[in-house]
Structure formats: C-alpha cells, structure tokens
N, CA, C and O of each residue as an XYZ file, in Angstrom:
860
protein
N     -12.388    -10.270      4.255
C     -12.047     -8.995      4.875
C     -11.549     -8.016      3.809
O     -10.797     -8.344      2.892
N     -12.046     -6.756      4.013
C     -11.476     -5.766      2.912
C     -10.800     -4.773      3.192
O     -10.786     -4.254      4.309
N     -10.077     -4.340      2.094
C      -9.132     -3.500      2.644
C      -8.677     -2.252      2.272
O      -7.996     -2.305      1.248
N      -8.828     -1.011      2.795
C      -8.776      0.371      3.051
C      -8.349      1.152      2.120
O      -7.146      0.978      1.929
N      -8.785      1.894      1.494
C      -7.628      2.606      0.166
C      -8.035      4.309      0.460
O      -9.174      4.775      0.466
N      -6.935      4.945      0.661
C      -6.906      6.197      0.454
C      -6.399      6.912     -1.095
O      -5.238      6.818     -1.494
N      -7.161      7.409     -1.627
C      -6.828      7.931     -3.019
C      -6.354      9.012     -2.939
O      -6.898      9.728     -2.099
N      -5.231      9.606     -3.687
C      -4.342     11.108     -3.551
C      -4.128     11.169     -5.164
O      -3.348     10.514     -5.854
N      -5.173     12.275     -5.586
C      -4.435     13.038     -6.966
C      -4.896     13.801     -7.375
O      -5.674     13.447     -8.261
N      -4.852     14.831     -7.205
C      -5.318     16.207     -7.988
C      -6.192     16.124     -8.919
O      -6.553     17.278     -9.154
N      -6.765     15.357     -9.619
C      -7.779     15.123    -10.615
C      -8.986     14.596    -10.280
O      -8.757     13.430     -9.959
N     -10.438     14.879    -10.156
C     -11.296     14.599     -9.387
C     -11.495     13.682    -10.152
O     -11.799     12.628     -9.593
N     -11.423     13.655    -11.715
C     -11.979     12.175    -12.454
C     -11.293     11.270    -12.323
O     -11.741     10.151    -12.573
N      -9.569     11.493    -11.754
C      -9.408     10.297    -11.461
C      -9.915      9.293    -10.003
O     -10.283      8.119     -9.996
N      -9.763     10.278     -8.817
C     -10.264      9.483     -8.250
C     -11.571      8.788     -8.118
O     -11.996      7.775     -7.561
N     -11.979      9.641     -8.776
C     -13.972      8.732     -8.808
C     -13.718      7.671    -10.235
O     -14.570      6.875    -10.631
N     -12.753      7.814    -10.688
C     -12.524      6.100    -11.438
C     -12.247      5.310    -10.726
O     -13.046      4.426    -10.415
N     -10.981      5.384    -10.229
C     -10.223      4.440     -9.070
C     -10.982      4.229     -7.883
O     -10.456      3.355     -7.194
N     -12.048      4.711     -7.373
C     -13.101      4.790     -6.685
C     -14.141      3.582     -7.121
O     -14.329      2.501     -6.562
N     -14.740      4.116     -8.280
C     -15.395      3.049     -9.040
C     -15.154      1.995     -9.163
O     -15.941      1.111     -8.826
N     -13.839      1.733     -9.753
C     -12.879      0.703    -10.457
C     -12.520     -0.562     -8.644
O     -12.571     -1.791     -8.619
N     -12.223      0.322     -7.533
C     -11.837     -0.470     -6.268
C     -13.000     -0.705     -5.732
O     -13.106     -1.648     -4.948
N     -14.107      0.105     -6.047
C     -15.336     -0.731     -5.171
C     -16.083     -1.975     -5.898
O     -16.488     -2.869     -5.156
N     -16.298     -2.099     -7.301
C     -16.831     -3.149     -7.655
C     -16.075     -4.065     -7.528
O     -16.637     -5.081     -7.938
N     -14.494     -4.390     -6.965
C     -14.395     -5.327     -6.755
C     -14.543     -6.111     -5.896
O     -14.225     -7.293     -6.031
N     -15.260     -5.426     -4.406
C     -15.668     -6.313     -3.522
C     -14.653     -6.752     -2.393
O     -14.879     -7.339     -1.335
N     -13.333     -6.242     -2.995
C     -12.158     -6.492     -2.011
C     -12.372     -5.285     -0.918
O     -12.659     -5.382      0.275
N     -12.139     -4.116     -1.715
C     -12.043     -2.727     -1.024
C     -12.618     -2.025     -0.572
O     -13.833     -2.068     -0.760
N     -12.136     -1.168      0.132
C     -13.194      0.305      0.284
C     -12.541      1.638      0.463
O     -11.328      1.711      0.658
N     -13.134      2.457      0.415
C     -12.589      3.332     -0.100
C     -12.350      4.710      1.497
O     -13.406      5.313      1.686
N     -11.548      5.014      2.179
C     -10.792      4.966      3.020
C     -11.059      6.746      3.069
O     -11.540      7.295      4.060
N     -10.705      7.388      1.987
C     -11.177      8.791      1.925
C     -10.368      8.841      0.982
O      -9.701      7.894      0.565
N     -10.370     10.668      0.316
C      -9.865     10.388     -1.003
C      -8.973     12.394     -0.354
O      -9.475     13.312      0.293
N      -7.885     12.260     -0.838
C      -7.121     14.091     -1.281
C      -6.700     14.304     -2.663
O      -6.675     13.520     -3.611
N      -6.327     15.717     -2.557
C      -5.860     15.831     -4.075
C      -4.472     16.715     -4.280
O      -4.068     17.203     -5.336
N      -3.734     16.794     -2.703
C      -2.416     16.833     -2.981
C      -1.490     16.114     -1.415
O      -1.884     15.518     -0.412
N      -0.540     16.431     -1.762
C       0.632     15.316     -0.916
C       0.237     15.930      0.790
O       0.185     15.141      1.734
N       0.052     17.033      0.914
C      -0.145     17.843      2.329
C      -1.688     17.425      2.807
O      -1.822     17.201      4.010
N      -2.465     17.345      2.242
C      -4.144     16.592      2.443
C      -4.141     15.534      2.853
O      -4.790     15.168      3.832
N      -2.906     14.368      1.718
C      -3.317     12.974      1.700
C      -2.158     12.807      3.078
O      -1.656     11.689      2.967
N      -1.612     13.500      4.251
C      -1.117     13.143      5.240
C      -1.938     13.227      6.233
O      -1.928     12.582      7.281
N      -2.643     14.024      5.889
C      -3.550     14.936      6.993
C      -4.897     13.572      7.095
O      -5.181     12.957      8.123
N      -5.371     13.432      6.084
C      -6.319     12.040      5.753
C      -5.581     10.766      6.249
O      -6.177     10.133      7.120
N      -4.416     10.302      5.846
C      -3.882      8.855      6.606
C      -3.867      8.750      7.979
O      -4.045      7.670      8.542
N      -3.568     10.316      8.864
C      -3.528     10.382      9.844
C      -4.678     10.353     10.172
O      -4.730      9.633     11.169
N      -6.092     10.880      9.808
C      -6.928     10.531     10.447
C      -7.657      8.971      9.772
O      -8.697      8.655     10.349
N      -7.341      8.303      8.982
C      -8.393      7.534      8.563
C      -7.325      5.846      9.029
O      -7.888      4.853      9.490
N      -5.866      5.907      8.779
C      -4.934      5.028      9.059
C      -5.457      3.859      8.044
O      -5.799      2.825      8.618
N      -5.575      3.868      6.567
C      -5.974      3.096      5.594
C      -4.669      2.136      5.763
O      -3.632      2.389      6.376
N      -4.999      1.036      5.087
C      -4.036     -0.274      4.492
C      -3.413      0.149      3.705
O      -2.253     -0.214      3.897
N      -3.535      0.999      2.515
C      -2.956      1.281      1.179
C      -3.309      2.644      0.541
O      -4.461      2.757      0.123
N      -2.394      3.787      0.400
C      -2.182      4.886      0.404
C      -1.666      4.410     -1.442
O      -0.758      3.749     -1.946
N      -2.872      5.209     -1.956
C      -2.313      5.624     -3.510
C      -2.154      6.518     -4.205
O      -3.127      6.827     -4.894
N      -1.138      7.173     -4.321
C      -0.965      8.972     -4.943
C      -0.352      9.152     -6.411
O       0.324      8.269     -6.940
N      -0.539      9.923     -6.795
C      -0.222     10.704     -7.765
C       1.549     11.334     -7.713
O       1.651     11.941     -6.647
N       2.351     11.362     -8.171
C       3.688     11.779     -8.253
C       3.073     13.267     -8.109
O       2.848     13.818     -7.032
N       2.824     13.859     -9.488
C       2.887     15.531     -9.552
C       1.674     16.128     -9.034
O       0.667     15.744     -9.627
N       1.558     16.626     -8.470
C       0.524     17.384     -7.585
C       1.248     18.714     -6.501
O       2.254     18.743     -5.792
N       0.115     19.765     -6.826
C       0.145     20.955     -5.903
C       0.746     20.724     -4.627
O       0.970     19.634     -4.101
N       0.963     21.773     -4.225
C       1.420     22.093     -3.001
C       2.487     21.230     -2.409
O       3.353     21.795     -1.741
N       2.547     19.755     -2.588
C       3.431     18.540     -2.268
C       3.265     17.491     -3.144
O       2.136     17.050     -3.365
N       4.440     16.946     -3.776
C       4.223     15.913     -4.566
C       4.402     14.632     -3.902
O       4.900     14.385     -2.804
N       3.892     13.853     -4.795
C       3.819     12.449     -4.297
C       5.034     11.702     -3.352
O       4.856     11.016     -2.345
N       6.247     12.039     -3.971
C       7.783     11.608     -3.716
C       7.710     12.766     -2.053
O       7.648     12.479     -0.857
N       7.726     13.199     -2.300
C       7.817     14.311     -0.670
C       7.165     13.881      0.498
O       7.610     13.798      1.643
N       5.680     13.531     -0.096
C       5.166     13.126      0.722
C       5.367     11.721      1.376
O       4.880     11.506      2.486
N       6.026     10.826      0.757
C       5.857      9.346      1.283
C       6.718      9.093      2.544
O       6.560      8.058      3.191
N       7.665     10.066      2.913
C       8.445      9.419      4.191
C       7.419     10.024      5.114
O       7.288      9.506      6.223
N       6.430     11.404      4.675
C       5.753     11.769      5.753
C       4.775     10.748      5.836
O       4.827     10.139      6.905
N       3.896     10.366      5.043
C       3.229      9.232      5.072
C       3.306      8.068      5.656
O       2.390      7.788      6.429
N       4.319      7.157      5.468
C       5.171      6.430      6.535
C       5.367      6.494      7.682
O       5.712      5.531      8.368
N       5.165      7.744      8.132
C       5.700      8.181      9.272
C       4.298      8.322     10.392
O       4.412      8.073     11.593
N       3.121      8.719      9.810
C       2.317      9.474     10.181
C       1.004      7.822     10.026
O      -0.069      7.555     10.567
N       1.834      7.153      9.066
C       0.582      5.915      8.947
C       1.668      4.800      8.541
O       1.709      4.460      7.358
N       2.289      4.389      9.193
C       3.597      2.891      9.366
C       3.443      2.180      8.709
O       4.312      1.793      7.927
N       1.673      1.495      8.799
C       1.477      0.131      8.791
C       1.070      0.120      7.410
O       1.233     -0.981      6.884
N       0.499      1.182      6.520
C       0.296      1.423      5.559
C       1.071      1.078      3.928
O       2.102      1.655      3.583
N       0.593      0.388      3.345
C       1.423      0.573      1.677
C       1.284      1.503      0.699
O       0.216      1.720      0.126
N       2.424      2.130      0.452
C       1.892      3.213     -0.291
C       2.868      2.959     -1.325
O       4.033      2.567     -1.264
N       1.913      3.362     -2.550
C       1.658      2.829     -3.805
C       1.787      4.366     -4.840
O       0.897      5.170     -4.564
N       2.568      4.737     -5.730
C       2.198      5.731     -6.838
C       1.811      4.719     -8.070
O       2.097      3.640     -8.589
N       0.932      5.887     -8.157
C      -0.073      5.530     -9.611
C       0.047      6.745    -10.051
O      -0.652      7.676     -9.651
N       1.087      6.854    -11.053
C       1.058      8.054    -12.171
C       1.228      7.911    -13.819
O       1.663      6.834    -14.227
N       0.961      8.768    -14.616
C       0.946      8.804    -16.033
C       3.023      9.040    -16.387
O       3.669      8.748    -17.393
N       3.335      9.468    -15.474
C       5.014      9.694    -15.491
C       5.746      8.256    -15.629
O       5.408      7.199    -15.096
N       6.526      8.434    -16.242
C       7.751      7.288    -16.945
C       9.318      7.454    -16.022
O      10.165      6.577    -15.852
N       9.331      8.913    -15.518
C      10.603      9.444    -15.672
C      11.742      8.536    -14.523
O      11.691      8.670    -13.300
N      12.251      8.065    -14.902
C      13.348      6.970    -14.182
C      13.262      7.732    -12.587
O      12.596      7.333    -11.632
N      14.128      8.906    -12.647
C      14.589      9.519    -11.593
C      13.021      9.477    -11.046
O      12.769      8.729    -10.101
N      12.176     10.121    -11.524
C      10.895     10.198    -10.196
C      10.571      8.658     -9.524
O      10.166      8.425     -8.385
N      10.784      8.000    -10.264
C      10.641      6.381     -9.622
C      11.470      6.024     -9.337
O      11.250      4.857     -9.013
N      12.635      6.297     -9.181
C      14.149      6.013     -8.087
C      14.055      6.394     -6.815
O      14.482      5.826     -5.809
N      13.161      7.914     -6.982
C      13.081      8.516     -5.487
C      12.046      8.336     -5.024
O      11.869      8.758     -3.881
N      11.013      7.682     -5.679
C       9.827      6.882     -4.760
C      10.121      5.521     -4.679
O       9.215      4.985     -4.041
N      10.696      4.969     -4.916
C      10.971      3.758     -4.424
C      12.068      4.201     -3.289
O      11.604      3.616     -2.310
N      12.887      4.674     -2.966
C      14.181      5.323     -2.794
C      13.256      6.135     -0.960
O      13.606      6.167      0.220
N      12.312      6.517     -1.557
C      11.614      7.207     -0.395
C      10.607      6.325      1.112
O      10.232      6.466      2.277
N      10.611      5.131     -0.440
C       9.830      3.943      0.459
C       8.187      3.711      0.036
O       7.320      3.652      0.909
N       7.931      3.608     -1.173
C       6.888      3.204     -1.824
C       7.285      1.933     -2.043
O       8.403      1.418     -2.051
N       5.503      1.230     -2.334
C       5.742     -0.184     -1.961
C       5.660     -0.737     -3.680
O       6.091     -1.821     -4.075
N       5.207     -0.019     -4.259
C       5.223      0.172     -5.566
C       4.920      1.350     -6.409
O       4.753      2.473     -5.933
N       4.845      1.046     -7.785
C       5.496      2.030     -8.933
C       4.581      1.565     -9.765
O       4.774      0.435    -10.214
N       3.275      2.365    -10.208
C       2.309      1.947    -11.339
C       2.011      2.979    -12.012
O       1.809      4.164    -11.747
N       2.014      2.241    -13.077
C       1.461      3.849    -14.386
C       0.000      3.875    -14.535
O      -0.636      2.845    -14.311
N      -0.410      4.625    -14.783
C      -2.304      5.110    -15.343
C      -2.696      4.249    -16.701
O      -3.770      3.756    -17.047
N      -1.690      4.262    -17.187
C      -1.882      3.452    -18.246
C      -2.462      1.460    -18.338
O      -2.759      0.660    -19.225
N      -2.367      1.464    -17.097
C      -2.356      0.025    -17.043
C      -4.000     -0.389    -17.212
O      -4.813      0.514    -17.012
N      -4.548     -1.872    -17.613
C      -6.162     -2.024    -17.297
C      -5.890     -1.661    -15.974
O      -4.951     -1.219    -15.313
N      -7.803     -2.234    -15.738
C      -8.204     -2.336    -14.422
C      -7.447     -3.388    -14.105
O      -6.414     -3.225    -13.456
N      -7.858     -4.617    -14.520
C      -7.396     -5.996    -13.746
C      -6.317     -5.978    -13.403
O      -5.990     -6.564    -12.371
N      -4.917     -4.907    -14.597
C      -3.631     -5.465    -13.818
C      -3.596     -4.338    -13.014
O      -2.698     -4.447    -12.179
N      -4.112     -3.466    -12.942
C      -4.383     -2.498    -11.724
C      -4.484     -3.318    -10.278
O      -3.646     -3.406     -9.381
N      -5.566     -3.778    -10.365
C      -6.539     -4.814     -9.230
C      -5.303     -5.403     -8.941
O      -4.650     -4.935     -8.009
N      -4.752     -6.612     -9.758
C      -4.024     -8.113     -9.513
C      -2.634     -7.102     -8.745
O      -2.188     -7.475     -7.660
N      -2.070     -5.875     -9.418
C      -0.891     -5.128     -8.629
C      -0.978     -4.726     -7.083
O      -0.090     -4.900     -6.248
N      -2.442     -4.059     -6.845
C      -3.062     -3.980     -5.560
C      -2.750     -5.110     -4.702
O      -1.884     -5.239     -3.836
N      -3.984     -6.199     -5.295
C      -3.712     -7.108     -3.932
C      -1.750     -7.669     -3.682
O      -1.162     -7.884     -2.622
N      -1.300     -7.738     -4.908
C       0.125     -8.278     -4.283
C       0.879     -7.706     -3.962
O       2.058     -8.050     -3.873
N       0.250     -6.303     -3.604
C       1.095     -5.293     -2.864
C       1.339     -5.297     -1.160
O       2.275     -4.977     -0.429
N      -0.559     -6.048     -0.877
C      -1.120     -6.015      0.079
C      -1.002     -7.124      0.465
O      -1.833     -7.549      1.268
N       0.025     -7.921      0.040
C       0.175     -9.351      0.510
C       2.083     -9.142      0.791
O       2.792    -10.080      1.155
N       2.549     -7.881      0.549
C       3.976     -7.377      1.172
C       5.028     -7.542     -0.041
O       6.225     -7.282      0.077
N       4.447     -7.986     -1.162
C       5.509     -7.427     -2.506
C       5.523     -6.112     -3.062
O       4.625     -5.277     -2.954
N       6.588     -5.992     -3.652
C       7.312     -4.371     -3.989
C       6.800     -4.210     -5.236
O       7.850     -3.702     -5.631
N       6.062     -4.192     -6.283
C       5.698     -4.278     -7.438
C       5.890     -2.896     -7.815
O       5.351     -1.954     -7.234
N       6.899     -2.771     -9.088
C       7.131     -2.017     -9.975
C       6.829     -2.477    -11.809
O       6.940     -3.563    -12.377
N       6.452     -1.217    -12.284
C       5.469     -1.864    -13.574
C       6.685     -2.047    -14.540
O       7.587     -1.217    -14.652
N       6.596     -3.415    -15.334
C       7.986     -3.387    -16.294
C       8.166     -2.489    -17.045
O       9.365     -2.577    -17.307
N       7.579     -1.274    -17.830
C       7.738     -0.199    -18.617
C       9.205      0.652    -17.661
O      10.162      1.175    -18.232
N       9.075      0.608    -16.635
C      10.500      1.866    -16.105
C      11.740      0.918    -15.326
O      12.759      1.447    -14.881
N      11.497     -0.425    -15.251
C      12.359     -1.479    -14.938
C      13.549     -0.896    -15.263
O      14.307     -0.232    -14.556
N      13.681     -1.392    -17.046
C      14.934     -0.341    -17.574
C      15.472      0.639    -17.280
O      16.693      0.789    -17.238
N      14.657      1.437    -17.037
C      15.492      2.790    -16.450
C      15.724      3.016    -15.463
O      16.570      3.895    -15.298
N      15.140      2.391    -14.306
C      15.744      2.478    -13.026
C      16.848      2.010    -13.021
O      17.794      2.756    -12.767
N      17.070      0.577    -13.311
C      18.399     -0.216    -13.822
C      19.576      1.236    -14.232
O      20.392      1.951    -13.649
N      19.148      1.098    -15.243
C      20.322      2.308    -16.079
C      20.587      3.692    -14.554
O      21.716      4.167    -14.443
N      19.717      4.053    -13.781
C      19.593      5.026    -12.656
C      20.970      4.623    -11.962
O      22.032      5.247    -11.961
N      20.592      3.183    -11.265
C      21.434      2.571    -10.290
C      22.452      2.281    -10.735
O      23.307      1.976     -9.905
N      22.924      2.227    -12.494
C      24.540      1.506    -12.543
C      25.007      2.675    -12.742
O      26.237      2.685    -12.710
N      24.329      4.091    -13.019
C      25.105      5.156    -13.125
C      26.079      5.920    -12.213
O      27.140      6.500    -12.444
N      25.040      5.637    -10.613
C      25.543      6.198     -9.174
C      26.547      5.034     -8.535
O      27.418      5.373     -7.735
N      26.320      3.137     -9.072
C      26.680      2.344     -8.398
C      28.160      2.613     -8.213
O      28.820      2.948     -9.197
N      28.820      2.470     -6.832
C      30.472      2.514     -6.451
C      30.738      0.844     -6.303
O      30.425      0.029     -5.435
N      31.458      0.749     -7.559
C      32.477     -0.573     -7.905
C      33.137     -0.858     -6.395
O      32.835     -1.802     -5.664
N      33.902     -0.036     -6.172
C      35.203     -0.220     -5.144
C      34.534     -0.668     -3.981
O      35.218     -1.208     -3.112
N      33.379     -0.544     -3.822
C      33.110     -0.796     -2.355
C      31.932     -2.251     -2.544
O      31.747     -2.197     -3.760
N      31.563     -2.773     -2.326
C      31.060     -4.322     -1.868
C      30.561     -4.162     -0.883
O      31.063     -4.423      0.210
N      28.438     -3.260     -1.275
C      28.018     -3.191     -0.186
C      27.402     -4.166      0.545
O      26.918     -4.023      1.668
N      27.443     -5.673     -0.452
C      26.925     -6.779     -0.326
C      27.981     -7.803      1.040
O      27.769     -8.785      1.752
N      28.655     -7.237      0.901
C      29.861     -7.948      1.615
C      29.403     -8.866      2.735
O      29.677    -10.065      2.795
N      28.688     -8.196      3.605
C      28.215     -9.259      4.952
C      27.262    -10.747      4.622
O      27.291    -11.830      5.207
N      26.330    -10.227      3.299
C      25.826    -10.923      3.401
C      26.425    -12.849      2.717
O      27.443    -13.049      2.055
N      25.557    -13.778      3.102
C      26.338    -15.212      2.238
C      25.988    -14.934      1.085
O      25.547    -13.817      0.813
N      26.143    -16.081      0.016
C      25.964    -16.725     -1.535
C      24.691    -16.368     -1.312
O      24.149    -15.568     -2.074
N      24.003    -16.926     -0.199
C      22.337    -17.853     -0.004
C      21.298    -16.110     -0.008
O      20.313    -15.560     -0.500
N      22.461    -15.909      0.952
C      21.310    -14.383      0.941
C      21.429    -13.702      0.138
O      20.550    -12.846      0.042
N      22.303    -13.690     -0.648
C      22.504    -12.481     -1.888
C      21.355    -12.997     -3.023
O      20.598    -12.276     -3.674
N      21.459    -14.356     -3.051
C      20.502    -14.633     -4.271
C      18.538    -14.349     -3.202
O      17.459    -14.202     -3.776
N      18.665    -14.359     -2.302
C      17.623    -14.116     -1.585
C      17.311    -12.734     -2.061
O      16.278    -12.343     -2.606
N      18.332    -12.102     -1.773
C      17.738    -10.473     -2.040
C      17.558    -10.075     -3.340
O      16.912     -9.080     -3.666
N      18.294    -11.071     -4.335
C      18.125    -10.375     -5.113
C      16.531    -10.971     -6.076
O      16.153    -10.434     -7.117
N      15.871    -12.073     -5.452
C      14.726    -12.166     -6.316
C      13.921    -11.133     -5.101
O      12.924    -10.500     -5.448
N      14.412    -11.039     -3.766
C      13.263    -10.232     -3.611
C      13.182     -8.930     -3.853
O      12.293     -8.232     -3.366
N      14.301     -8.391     -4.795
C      14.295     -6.903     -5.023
C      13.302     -6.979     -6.417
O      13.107     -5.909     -6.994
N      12.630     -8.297     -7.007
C      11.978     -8.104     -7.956
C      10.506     -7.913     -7.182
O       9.775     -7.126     -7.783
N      10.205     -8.212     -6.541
C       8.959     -7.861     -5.511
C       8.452     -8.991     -5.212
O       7.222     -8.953     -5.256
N       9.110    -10.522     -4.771
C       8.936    -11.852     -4.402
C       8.437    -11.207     -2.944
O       8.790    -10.197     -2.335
N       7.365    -12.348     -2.636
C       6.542    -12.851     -1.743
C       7.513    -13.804     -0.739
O       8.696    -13.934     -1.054
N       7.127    -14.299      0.167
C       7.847    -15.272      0.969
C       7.175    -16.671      0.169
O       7.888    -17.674      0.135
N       6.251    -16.706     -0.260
C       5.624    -17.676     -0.365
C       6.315    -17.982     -2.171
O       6.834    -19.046     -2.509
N       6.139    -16.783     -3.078
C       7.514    -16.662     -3.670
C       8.980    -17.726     -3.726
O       9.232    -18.809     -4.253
N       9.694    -16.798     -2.923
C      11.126    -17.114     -2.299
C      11.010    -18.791     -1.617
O      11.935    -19.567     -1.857
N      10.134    -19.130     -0.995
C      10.095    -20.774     -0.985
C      10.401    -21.137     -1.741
O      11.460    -21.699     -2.020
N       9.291    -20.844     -2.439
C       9.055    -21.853     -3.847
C      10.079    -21.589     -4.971
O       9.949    -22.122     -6.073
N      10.850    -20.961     -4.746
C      12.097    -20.520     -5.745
C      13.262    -21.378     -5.476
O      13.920    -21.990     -6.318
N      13.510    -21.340     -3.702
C      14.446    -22.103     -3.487
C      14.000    -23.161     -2.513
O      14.438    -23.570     -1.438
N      13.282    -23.367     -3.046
C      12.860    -24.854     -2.252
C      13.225    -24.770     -0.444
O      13.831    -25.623      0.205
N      12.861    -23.960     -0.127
C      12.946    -23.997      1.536
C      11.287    -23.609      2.035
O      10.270    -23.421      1.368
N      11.582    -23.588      3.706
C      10.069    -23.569      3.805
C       9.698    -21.698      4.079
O      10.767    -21.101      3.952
N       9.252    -21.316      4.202
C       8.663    -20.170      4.566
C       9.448    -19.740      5.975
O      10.258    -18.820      6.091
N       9.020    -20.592      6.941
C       9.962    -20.200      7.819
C      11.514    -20.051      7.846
O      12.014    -19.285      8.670
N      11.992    -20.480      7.315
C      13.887    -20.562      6.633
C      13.175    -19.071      5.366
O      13.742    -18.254      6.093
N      12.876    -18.660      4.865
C      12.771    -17.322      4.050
C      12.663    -16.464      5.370
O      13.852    -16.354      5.670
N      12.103    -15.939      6.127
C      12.105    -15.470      7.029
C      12.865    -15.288      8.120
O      12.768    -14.265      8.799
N      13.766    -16.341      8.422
C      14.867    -16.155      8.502
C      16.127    -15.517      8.369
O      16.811    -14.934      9.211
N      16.385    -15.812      6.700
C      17.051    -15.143      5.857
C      16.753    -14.258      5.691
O      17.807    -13.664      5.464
N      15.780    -13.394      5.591
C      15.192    -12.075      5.617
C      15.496    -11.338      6.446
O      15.790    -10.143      6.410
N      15.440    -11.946      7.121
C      15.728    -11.158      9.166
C      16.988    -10.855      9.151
O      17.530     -9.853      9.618
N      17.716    -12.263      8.282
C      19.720    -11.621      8.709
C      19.931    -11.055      7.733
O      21.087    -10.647      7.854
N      19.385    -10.620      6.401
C      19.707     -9.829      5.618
C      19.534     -8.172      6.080
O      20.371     -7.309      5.818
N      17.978     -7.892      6.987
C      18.045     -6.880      7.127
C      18.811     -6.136      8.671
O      19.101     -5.010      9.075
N      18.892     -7.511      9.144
C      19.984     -6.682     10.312
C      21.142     -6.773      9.676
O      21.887     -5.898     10.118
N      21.765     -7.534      8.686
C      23.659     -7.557      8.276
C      23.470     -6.132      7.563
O      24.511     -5.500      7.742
N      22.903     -5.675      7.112
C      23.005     -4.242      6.027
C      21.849     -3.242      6.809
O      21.146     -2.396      6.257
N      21.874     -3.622      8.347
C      21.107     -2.505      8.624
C      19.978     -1.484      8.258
O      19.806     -0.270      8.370
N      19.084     -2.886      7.621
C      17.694     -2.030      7.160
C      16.199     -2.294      8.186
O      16.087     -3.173      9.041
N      15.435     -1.544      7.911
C      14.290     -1.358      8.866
C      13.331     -2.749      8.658
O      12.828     -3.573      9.421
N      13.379     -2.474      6.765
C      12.301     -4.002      6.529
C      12.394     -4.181      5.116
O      13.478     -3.893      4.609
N      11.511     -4.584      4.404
C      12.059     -5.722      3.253
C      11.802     -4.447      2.234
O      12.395     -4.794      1.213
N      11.110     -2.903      1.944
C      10.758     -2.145      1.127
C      12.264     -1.741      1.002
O      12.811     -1.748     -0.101
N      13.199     -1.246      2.607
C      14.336     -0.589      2.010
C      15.588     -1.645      1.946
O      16.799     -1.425      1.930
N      14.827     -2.912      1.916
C      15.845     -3.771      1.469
C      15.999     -3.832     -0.314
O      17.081     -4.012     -0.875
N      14.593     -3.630     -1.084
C      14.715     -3.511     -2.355
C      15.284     -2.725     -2.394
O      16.471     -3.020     -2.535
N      14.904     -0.804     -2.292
C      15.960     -0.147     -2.109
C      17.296      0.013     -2.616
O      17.968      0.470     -3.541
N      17.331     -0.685     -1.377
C      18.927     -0.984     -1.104
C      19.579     -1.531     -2.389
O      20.593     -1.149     -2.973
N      18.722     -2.529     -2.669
C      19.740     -3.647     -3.860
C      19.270     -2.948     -4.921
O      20.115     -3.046     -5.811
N      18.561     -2.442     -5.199
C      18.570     -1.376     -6.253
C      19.441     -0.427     -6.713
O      20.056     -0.265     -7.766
N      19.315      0.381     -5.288
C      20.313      1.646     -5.249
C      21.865      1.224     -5.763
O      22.555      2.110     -6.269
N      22.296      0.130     -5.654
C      23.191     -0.361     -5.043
C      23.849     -1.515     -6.286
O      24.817     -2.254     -6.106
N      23.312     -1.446     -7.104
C      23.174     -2.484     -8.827
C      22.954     -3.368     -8.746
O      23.054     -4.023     -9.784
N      22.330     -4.343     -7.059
C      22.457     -5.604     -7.638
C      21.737     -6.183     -8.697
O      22.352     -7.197     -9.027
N      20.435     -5.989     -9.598
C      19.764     -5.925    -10.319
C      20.473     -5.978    -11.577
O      19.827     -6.570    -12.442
N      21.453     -5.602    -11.901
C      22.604     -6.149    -12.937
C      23.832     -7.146    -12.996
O      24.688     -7.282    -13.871
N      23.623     -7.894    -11.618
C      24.398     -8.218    -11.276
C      24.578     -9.639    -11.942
O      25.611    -10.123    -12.404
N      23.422    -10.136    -11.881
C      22.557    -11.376    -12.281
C      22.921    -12.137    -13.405
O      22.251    -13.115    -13.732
C-alpha cells in the first residue's frame, strides 16, 4: 500500500525533484503539489494526503504558520519540513507547532526516503545537524523551580524521554524490554498525566521543557 505526499515549496525544481525522487520509489504517490503555506491548506483540504511536506520560508505563509492550520484542516496527516534552514528557533517553532519532523535539503535521497517512511510509521524524526541547537533553545527558556515532570513515575520519565528522540513503540519495547502493549500503556498515562493530545506534543513537551539534557 502507498502512501500520499503533498509537496509545499515555492521552488518548482524542487518539487519536481522530490516528485521524482518519491515516485521511483514505489512506496508513494504524489498527492498534489503548492508553493506556499495558504495553497498547501487549501490542497490538504481537498486531497487529505498521509504526509504533508513544506518548505519553512515561503510567500504569503510560511511553513511554521501554516502547520497548526494544516493539522487542523487534515488531522490524520504527518507533516514534515524539508528546508535548506539550520536556524534553531525556526525548528523549535515547528516542532513546537506540531511537525512530525525536521529535515534539511541537504540530506541524500535514501536518508530522505528511510526519514519518510519512519515518520509514517509515527516517529518524530529530527535531522542531527540542529539537535544541538534546539537543546541549547530549550535550556535557555527551561524554569528550574517548577518540575513539569512531576506527575509522571521513574518508568515514564525514561519512557518519554527516548521517545522525545523519535522512538517507535516497537522502539520503546525493545529498549525496555516490555511488550508493545505495556508501551502503549505508558504512553496513554503519560499523555493524560501532562495533559497532551498525542505523542508529537508529547516530544514537544519534553523538549520545550529540557528534558533532553536531563539524561
């Protein structure tokens, strides 16, 4: 079965690469394509793709603006930036906004491809080049005094915190030796004890929040 890609970026050569590049692999197809943040809502809404991939800087609406509308307008969807930008803060507030990942232009195809599908299998994948600086983002804003971790146990804190690296359930088993169903579990009381929607603004969260230095 294959699966849906809407392309968003102001550059026509890029999308007829990424076009190129997602159809020979036989996984995908190609869903429709825009070339700024106000188009590529208008397109999810009508086409309701699997995986929404945009561009940060673009006309009229940028990438970061657009993703809660995106979300909103197409739920079930992963949406993914693919930009040539480094800049910490723009990838704080797309992750921050609810992107399912963070990829640069710079990358091959293959780790292009291999980032795709494990996006589409419900991991958060961010590319190690801005790791660092998000880090440095979150210990700058993080508040010491308060312990937003507090509700959760020992068990779930170390839960969240491999899955703020973009762990799989299948992952998180195999990390701590439980079955899939017990990850799921723990997942569930992590995101009702800290009151989150689902596992994107649970990274988020432990992001926003330092656990990522905590370690």
């Amino acid at each position: 079965m294959t699966s849906s890609i809407l392309l968003v970026d102001d550059h026509d050569i890029v999308r007829q690469g990424m076009a190129a590049l997602l159809s020979t692999s036989g996984d995908f197809t190609i869903a429709g394509e825009a070339a700024d943040g106000k188009a590529a809502i208008a397109a999810a809404r009508d086409t309701q793709p699997d995986l929404i991939m945009l561009d940060l800087l673009m006309p009229r609406m940028d990438g970061v603006s657009a993703i809660r509308s995106l979300r909103t307008v197409c739920p079930a969807a992963q949406v993914v930036i693919l930009t040539s930008s480094e800049d910490d803060e723009l990838a704080f507030a797309a992750i921050e906004a609810g992107a399912h990942g963070f990829l640069l232009k710079s990358m091959s195809g293959t780790e292009l491809l291999l980032a795709i599908r494990r996006i589409l299998c419900d991991e958060v994948v961010i590319h190690p080049a801005i790791t660092q600086r998000i880090l440095k983002t979150v210990r700058a804003i993080r508040q010491p005094e308060h312990n937003p971790f507090a509700p959760l146990s020992e068990r779930e804190l170390d839960i969240l915190r491999v899955l703020a690296e973009g762990a799989s359930n299948a992952r998180l088993a195999e990390t701590f030796s439980i079955s899939i169903k017990t990850v799921k579990s723990h997942v569930s009381s992590i995101l009702a004890k800290l009151h989150l929607a689902d596992r994107t603004e649970a990274v988020a969260f432990a992001w926003r929040h330092g656990l990522m230095g905590d370690g």
